[in-house]
N, C-alpha and C positions, 0 to 999 in steps of 0.2 A: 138529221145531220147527214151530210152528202161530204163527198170526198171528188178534188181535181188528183187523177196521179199518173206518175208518168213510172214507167218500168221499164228496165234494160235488160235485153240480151245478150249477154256475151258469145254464146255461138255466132248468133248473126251479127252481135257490134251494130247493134239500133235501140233505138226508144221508141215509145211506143206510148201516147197521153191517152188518156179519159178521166170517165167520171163514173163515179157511184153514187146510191145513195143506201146499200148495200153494204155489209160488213166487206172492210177492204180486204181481208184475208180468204174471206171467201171468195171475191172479186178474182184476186190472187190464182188459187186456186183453178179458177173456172180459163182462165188463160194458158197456165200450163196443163193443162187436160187436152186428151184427143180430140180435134176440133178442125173443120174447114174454117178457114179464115185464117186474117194476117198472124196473129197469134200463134194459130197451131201451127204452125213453121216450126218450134223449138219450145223445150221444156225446161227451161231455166230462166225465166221472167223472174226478177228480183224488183221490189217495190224499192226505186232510187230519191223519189220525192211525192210529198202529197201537200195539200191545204186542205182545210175542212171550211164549210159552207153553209150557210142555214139552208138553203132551198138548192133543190135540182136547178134550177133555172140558172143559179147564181154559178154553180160548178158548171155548168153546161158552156156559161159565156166565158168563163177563165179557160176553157179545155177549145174552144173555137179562138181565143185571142193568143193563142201559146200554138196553135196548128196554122194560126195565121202567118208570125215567123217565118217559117220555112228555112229554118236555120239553126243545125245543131248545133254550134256555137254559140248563140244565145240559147237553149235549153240545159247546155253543159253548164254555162254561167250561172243561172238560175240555178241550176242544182249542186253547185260548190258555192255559192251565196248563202243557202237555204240557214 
């Protein structure tokens, strides 16, 4: 089972998508920890929305169709839909 999910920052006031196929909590985890990259920016990442997936593949094309967007207004919508 894989997971698409997107998680928010309140310091920075962003979202932020991927995918797992990894327990999501640990996923979680591993974003707010000490890290180079866009993540380790801030350590309040809250999991806002997920879907679950049978394959990597399938999470992988819903986290490139949601990055395709380019529009946090449609991913706020998605996430007050959910």
């Amino acid at each position: 089972m894989c997971h698409f999910y997107i998680v928010y920052s309140p310091t920075l006031d962003k979202y932020y998508t991927g995918y797992t196929c990894d327990k999501l909590l640990e996923r979680l985890r591993k974003h707010n920890s000490n890290h180079k990259g866009y993540t380790g920016k801030a350590k309040d990442w809250k999991i806002v929305y997920t879907e679950v997936f049978s394959s990597k593949e399938l999470a992988y094309a819903r986290e490139r169709q949601i990055k395709s967007w380019k529009s946090r207004k449609r991913i706020e919508s998605l996430i007050k839909n959910k």
